[in-house]
Each structure stands twice: as structure tokens, then as C-alpha cells.
C-alpha positions in Angstrom: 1.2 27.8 -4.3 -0.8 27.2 -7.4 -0.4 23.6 -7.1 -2.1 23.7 -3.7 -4.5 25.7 -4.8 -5.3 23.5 -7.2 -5.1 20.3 -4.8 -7.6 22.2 -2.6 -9.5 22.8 -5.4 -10.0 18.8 -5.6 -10.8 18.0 -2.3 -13.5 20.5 -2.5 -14.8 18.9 -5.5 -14.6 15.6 -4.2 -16.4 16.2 -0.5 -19.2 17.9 -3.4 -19.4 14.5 -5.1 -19.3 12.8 -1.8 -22.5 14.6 -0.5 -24.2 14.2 -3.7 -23.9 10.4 -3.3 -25.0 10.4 0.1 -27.8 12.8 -0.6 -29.2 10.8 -3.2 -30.6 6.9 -3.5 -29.6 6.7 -7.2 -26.0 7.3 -9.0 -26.5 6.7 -12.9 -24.1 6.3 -15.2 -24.3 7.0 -19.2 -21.8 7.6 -21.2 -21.3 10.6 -23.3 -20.1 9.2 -26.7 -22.0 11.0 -29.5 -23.5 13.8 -27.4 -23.4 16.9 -28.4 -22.9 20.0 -25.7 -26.4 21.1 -26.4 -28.0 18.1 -26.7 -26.6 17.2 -22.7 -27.4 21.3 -22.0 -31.1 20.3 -23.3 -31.2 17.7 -21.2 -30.4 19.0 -18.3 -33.2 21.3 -18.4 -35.7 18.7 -19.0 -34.3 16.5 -16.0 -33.8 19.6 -13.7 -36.5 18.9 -11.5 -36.2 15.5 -11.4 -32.2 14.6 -11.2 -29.0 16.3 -10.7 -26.8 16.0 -14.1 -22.5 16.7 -13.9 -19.8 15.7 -15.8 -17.4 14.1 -13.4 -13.9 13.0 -14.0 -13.7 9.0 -13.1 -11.0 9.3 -10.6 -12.5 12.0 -8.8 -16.0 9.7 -8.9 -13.5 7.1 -7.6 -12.0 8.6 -4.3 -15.2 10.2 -3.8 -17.0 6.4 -3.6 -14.0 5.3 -1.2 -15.9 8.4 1.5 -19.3 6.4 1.1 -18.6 3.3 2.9 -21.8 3.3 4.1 -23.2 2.9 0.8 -23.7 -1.0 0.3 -22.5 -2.2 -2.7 -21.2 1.0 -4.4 -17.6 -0.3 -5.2 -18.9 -2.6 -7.9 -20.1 0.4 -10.2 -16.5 1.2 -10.6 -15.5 -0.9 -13.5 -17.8 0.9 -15.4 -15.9 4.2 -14.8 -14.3 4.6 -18.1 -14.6 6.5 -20.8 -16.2 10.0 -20.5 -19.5 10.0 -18.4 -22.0 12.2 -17.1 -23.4 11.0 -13.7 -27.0 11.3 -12.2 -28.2 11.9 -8.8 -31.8 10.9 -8.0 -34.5 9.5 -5.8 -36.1 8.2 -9.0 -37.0 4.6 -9.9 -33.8 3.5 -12.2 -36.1 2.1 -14.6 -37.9 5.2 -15.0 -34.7 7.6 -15.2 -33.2 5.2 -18.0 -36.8 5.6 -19.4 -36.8 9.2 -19.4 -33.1 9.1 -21.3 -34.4 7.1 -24.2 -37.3 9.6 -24.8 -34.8 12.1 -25.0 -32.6 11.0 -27.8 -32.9 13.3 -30.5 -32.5 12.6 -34.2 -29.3 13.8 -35.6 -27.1 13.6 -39.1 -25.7 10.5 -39.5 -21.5 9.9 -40.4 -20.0 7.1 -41.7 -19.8 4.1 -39.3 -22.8 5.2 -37.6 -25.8 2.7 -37.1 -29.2 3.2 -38.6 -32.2 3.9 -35.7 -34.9 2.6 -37.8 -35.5 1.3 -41.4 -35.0 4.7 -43.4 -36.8 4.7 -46.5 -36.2 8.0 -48.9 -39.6 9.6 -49.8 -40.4 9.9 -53.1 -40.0 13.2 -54.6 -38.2 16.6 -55.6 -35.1 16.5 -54.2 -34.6 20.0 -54.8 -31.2 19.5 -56.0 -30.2 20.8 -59.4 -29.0 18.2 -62.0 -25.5 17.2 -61.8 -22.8 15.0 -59.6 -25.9 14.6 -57.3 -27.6 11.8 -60.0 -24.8 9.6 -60.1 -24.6 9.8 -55.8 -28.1 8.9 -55.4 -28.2 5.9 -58.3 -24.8 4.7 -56.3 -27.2 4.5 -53.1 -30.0 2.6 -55.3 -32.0 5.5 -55.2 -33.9 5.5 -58.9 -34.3 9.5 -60.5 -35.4 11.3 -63.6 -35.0 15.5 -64.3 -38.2 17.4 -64.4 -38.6 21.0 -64.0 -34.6 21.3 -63.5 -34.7 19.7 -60.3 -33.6 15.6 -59.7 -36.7 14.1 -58.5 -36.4 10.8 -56.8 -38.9 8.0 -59.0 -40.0 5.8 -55.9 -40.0 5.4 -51.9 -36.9 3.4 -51.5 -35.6 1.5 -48.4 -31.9 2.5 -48.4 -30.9 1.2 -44.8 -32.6 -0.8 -42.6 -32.4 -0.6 -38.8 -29.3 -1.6 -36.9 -27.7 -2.0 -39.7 -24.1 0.3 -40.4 -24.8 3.4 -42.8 -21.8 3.8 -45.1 -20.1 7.5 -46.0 -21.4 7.4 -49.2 -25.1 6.8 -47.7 -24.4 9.2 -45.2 -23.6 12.1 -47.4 -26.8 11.5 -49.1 -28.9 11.6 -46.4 -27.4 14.6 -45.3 -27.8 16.5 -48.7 -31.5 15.1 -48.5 -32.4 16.6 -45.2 -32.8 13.1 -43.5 -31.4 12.5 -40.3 -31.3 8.4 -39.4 -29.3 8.4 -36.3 -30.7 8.6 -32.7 -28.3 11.0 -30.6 -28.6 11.0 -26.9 -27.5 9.9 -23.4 -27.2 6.3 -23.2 -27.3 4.6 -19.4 -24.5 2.3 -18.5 -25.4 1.1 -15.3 -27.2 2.6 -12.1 -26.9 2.1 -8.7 -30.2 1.9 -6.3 -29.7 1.8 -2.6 -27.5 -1.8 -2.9 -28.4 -3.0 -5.8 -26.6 -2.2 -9.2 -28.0 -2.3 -12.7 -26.5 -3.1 -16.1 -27.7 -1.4 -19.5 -29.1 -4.8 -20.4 -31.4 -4.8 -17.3 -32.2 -1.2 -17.8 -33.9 -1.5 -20.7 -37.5 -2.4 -20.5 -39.8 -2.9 -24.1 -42.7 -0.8 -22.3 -45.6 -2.3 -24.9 -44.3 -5.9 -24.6 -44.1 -5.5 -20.6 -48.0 -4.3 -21.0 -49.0 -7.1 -23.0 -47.9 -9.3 -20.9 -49.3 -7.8 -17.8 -52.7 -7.3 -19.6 -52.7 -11.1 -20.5 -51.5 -12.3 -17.2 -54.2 -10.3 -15.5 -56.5 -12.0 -17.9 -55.3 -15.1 -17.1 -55.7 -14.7 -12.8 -59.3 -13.1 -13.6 -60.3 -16.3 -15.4 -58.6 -18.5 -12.4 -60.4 -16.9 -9.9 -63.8 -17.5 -11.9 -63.6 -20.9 -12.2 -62.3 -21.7 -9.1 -64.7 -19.2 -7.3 -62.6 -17.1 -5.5 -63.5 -13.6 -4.5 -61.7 -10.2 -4.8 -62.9 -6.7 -5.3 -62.0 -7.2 -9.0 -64.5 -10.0 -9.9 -67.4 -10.2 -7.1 -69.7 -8.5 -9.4 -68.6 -11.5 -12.1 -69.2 -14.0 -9.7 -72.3 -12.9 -8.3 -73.9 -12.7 -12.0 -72.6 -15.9 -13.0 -73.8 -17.4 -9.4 -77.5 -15.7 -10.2 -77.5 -17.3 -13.6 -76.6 -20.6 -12.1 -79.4 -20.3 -9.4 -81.9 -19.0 -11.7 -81.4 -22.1 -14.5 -81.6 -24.3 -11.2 -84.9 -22.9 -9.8 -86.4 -23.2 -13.3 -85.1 -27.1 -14.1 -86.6 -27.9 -11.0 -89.7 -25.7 -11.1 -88.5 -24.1 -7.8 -91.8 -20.7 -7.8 -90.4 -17.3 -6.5 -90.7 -13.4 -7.6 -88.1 -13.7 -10.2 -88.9 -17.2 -11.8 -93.3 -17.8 -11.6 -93.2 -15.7 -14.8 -90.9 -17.8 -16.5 -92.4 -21.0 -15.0 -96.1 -20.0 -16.4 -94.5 -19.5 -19.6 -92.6 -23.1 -19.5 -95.8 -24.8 -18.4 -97.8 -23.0 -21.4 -95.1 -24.2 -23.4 -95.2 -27.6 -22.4 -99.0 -28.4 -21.9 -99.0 -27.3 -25.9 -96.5 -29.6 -27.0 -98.2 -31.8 -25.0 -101.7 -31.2 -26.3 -100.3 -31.5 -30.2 -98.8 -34.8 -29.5 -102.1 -35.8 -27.8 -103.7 -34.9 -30.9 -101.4 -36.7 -33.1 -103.4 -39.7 -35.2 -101.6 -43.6 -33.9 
């Protein structure tokens, strides 16, 4: 009986899944390696409104994909069932989901093996630590310190790991004596799956400024086209019309063409000319 029981159990969970994949246009996938229970808790708050968060066992994600047929495509997100995962439901962009992920990494304490998030450089200071076995750890580090006022002081900011780069135990127990936490914690997107059309990590991510940039300059780049070639949108008429007064206005003056907006200028040119003129008349042979 309690093998049933727990066989129903399954199904149930499974016909769950099933309608959460049909309900939504986006499954994503990240993998929970490194997160901490109240870092994914914390998380799910923040995405509550915007995407359904579960921790799913692979095989029942598996047999729950084999009751969306309908689904074009889904299948292929199954090799990246391994490991343990947590699996959002959404009708958000994929792009913006995986976004909303990276913003939410926290900084956390780093252990050995761990990789540096960003160049860490050790502020120059009190370390607040009393003399002792502490000196010869943060000289083993290359971190430079005298005694004053019977605390260690550190002598000089000091780049002790760059970014990307693999923070050793001894490092690690350092930084953690010192308060300094180098390593980004969070959920990290493995793939997503949009209506038919599946996402790696590697596509996911998206350097926001250096997508910006571009678009700025490319913009820059049409706007000046459509200038020299004349051609109108809402974006440049008023460009065009300016530069196409300019232009008509240097005509009408070159060849002393009188209206409103030019007999002023024309008077002025004339003036301009008939004293020239009457210097050079004056002029001895």
C-alpha cells in the first residue's frame, strides 16, 4: 500500500509539471551548484511575480516532457537534465529572465577552489586582528603589515587575486578573517526553452553596455546614411529640412536670387562689394 501511495504520489507530481509546461512559453534551466537554501528562498520572492521557481527531480522533468508532444522542440533540452536544477516557468523574454538571475547573485565567502568574481584588492588598513599567527598568514598572501596600537594594520592596497582567476585555501581563509567576500553566489542559467527554440548559457548571456554601444553607433551610422543620401524618416526630417534651407539659402545668395529672408543679406553683400570695389578703384597704377 505505501508503495502505491507513493507511485500515486508521482503521477500527481508529474501531471503538475506537465501543466506547468503547457501553461507557460518558457522552461529555464539553472543549475543549483553553490546555492545556498536562502539564497534560492530569496530568490524566489524576488521572481514571484514574474516566474514560477521548483526544484524538480530530472526524471520526473523527463516523463513529464514525454506528455507535451505538442511542445516543438522540447526533447532537446534533455541533455541538459543533470545535476541538481531548479526549473523556471514564464512568459518572460529568456534573455531578460537569465538577466534578472545575474542581478541576483549575491556576494558570498569564498573556499578553496573557488574562482575570484572581480580583481579583489585588500584595502589598506586596521585589520582589527590582534598580533600573532595572523602576520605570518597575511605576508604568506603578499599582503605587507606593521603593529600599531595592538592591532595588525595592513601597509598598502594590495591586489591579491585577480578576476577569473582560482582563489587558493590559504587566500581564502584570509579573506574570510578580513571580512571580504570575492565570490559571486547565485543561480546560474543552463539553457531555456522559448516556444521552439532552445537556448544555451553561451547565447544567454548578453554584455548589456557593449550591446548598447553598438546599437548607439549603428544608429549613428543609419542617421548619417539617410542624410547624405536624403532619405526621409520621422527621425531626421527636421535634419534634412535645416540642412535643405541652408542649401537654398547659400544658393539664393550666390546667385543674388531677392526674397523676405535673403534682400537683407544681399544689401549687405552689395555694400560689401561696391567698397572693395571703390578701394581698388582708388588704388594708384
Amino acid at each position: 500500500m505505501p508503495s502505491q501511495q507513493v507511485l500515486q504520489e508521482k503521477i500527481n507530481e508529474v501531471e503538475q509539471i506537465t501543466q506547468l509546461i503547457k501553461k507557460h512559453k518558457v522552461i529555464g534551466i539553472a543549475s543549483l551548484q553553490k546555492v545556498r537554501a536562502a539564497q534560492l528562498q530569496e530568490l524566489k520572492k524576488k521572481l514571484s511575480d514574474k516566474a514560477y521557481m521548483k526544484v524538480i527531480k530530472n526524471t520526473l522533468m523527463k516523463l513529464a516532457i514525454e506528455n507535451c508532444k505538442e511542445k516543438p522542440e522540447l526533447k532537446k533540452i534533455e541533455e541538459h537534465l543533470t545535476g541538481s536544477n531548479v526549473y523556471l516557468m514564464t512568459d518572460l523574454n529568456p534573455f531578460k529572465l537569465a538577466l534578472l538571475l545575474e542581478r541576483g547573485k549575491v556576494r558570498t565567502t569564498a573556499k578553496a577552489g573557488d574562482i575570484a568574481a572581480f580583481d579583489v584588492i585588500v584595502p589598506a588598513g586596521n585589520t582589527g586582528q590582534p598580533p600573532g599567527p595572523i602576520i605570518s598568514q597575511l605576508n604568506a598572501v603578499g599582503l605587507p603589515t606593521r603593529i600599531e596600537a595592538g592591532s595588525v594594520w595592513i601597509n598598502k592596497d594590495t591586489l591579491v587575486v585577480r578576476k577569473g582567476e582560482v582563489i587558493s585555501e590559504r587566500l581564502a581563509s584570509v579573506l574570510s578573517k578580513l571580512g571580504i567576500k570575492p565570490v559571486e553566489a547565485g543561480l546560474l542559467m543552463k539553457v531555456a526553452y522559448d516556444d521552439g527554440l532552445v537556448i544555451t548559457a553561451e547565447q544567454l548571456q548578453i554584455d548589456i553596455e557593449s550591446t548598447k554601444q553598438t546599437v548607439e553607433k549603428s544608429h549613428a551610422h543609419a542617421f548619417a546614411l539617410s542624410i547624405t543620401i536624403a532619405y526621409p524618416t520621422k527621425e531626421n526630417m527636421m535634419t534634412l529640412l535645416q540642412l535643405a534651407h541652408q542649401k537654398a539659402y547659400a544658393l539664393s545668395i550666390n546667385a543674388a536670387v531677392p526674397t523676405k529672408d535673403t534682400i537683407a543679406d544681399l544689401i549687405r553683400k552689395a555694400h560689401a562689394e561696391m567698397l572693395s570695389l571703390g578701394k581698388k578703384a582708388n588704388q594708384p597704377v
